[in-house]
N, C-alpha and C positions, 0 to 999 in steps of 0.2 A: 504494500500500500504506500501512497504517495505521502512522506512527511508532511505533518500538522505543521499549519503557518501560523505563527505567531506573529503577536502584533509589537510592532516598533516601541522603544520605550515612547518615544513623541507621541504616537498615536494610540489611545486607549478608548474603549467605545464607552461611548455616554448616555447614562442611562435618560431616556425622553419620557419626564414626568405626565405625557399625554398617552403614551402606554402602558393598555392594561395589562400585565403578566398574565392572570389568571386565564385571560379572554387566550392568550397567547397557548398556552400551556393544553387549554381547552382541547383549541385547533389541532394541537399538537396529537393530542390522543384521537383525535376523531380517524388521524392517516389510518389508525388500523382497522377502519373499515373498508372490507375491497373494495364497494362500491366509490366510496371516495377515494382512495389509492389510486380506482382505474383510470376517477377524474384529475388526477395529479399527473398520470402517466400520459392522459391524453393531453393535455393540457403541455408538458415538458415537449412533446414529441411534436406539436404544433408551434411552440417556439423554436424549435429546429430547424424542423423544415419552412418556414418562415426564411430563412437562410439562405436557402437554394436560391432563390432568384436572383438577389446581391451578389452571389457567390458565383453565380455563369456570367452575370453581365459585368462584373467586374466593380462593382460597387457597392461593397464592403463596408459599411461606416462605423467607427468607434463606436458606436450604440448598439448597432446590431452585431457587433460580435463579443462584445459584454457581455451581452445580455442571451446568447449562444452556448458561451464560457459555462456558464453559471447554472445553465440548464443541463449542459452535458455533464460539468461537478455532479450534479446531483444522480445523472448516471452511473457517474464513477459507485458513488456512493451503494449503487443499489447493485451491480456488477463485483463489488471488493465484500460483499457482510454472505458470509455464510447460507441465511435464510431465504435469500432472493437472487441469490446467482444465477440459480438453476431456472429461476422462472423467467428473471430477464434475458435468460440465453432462448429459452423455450417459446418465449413472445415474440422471437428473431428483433429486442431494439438495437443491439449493436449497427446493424444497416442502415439504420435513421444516421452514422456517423460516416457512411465509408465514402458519399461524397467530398467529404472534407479531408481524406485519406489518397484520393485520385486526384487532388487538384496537382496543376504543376507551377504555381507562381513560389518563387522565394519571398515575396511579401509579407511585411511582419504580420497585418493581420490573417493573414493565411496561413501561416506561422502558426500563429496563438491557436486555432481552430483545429491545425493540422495536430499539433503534441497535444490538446484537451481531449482529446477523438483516441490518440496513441495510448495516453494514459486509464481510460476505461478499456480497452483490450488488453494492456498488461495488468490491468486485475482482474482481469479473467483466465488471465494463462499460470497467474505468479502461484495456484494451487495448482498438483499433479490433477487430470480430468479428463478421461479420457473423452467424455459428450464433451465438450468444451472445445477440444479437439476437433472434432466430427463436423462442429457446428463451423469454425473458420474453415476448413479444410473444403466445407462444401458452399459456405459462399464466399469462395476466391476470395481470404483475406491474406493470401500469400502476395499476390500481385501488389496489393496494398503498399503492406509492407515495404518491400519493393522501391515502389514508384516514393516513398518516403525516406528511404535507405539512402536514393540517389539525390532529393531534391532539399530534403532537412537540413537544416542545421545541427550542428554536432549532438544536442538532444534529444532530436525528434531521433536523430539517428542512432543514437543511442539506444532507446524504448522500440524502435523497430529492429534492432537486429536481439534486443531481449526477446518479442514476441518470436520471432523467427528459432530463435534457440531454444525456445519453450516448446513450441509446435514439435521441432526436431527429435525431442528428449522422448515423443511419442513414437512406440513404432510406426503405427501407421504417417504419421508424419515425415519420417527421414523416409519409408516407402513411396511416400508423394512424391517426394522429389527426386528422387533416384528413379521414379518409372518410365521418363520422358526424358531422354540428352538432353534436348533443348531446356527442360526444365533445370536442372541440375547446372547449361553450362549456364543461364543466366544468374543462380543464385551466386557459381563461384566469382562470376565478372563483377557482379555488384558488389561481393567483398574485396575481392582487388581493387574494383575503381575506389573504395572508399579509404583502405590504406595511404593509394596513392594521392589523393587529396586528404589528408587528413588535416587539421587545421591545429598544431604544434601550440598557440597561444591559446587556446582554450585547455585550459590546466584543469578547470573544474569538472568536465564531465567525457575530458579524452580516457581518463584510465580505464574509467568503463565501459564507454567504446571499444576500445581494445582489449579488454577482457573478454566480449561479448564475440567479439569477430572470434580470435583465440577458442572460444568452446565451440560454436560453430564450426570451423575447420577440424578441431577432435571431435566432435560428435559425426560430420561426414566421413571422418577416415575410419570409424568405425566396421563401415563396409567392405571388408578385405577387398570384393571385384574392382571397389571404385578408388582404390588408397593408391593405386601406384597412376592412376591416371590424372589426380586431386594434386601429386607433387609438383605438378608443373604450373599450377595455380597458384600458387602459395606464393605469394610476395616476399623476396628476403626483405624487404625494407619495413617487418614484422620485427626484425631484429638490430633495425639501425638504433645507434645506440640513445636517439632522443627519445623514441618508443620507450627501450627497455629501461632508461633512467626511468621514465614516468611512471612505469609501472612498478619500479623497483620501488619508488618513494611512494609511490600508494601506501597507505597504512591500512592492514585488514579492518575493514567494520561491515555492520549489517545495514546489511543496502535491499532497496526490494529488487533493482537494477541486474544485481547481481550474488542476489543472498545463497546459500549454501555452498556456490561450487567452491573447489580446491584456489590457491596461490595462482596469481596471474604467472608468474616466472615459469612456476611449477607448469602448468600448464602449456609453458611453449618450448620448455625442454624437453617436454612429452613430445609435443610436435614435430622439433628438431628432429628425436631420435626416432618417429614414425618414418619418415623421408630420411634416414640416413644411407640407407641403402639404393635409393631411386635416384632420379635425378632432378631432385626438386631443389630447395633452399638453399641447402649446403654449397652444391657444385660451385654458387654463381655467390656467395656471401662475401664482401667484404668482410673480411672479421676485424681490420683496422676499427671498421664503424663504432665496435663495442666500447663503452669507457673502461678503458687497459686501470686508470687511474682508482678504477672501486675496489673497497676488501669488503665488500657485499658477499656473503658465502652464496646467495643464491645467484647472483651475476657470474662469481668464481666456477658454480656448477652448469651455466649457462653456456659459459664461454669455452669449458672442456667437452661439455657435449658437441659443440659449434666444430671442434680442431679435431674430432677424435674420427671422424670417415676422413676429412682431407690425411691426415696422418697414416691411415690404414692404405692411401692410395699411393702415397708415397713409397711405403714397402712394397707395395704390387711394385711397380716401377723401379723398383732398385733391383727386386730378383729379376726383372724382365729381364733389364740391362747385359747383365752376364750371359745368360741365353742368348740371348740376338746374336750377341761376339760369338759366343762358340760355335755355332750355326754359320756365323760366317767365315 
């Protein structure tokens, strides 16, 4: 779930001696009646789509995507609580959002719409589920993704390659995408394209980026048939050494981003040593790139896994050597 915002010291809400609590409090208990609930849902979903029409013509205004925002929050909210997952997934309202998922403007208010829309889908992924599953997989919220992957800003991109890696964690999910080449080679292009534009001064929410790409690429190599053909995908610049400072300096906490899995490092020395025999990463690695300069033990473990196939091909080549002579 998405961290609680707190309010500024400056700004504390004020209580409006013109409202009644009680009357407040009233409303409040009335939500649990369906029949009102369904008028709250109706009501949320007609301020949504309200949206569409600004949204295709291109006129978007601070008011109507506040006011979008706020509606969708309260999505989140019915998508993240245990008792109403399953109904909000069953009612199909996640697709009242996938509009705003498709769009291709980098506009900040398309922006806003596009990660409000991202962050109700990863609470719905952020628990194991396999209906959950079932229910993106069958209305194309892969592509989504995607089309967000490429167009986001480092946090929308962020939360879409989290969605993507949750999807994956399923089997039938890594089956989706391995059933189709062309499926499979766009997800790896879009990880590659996004390594390669990575955006180095966004410090706040690159390491989880990178974390998220990183499980991604082990959760696909997972597939012996597809692991020797996924090496050649794999960007060494996974392992330039401003990546792996960033992630070195991540300090482990609980993230919804990225909660349970293992060490980012940990992780891409897994990687490395997948590809060590193929001809992925390794062959083509700068290893100057690394910081020679850390006594980081998981960098030190980083950089021996990195040197230890170039090492092993060097002996191949020294025994060749002799051979070749004595043949000639």
């Amino acid at each position: 779930m998405v961290r609680k915002a707190a309010y500024p010291p400056s700004f504390r809400p004020i209580r409006n001696p013109c409202i009644n609590l009680l009357q407040i409090y009233r409303l409040v208990r009335q939500l649990r009646s369906l029949e009102i609930g369904e008028q709250c849902l109706d009501l949320l979903s007609k301020v949504i789509t309200s949206a569409y029409r600004p949204l295709v013509s291109n006129r978007l205004s601070e008011r109507v995507v506040r006011r979008t925002c706020n509606a969708i929050g309260l999505f989140q909210t019915l998508a993240s609580h245990p008792h109403t997952k399953m109904s909000f997934i069953r009612a199909s309202m996640p697709e009242y959002l996938y509009a705003f998922l498709k769009t291709r403007s980098r506009e900040r208010n398309y922006e806003r719409l596009r990660f409000a829309s991202l962050v109700v889908i990863g609470s719905l992924v952020e628990v194991d589920n396999p209906e959950v599953v079932d229910y993106l997989l069958a209305t194309e919220m892969f592509p989504c993704c995607l089309c967000c992957m490429e167009i986001g800003t480092t946090l929308s991109k962020t939360v879409a390659t989290f969605i993507i890696y949750r999807i994956l964690l399923n089997e039938k999910g890594l089956n989706y995408l391995l059933s189709m080449p062309e499926r499979y080679l766009v997800v790896t292009h879009c990880l590659e394209n996004m390594v390669e534009i990575l955006d180095v001064e966004d410090e706040e929410y690159l390491p989880h980026l990178l974390k998220n790409i990183i499980c991604c690429y082990l959760r696909i190599s997972e597939n012996e048939k597809i692991r020797a053909d996924l090496s050649g995908y794999i960007p060494w610049l996974l392992v330039d050494y401003k990546y792996v400072n960033i992630i070195r300096k991540e300090k482990a906490h609980a993230n919804f981003l990225f909660q349970g899995d293992p060490e980012a490092l940990c992780n891409l020395r897994r990687l490395i040593w997948l590809f060590g025999s193929g001809t992925g990463i390794q062959e083509n690695l700068p290893v100057s790139h690394l910081d020679w300069s850390s006594d980081d033990e998981e960098c030190n473990l980083l950089r021996t896994e990195i040197e230890k196939p170039k090492m092993a091909k060097k002996e191949v080549r020294k025994r060749e050597i002799p051979e070749r002579r004595g043949r000639v």
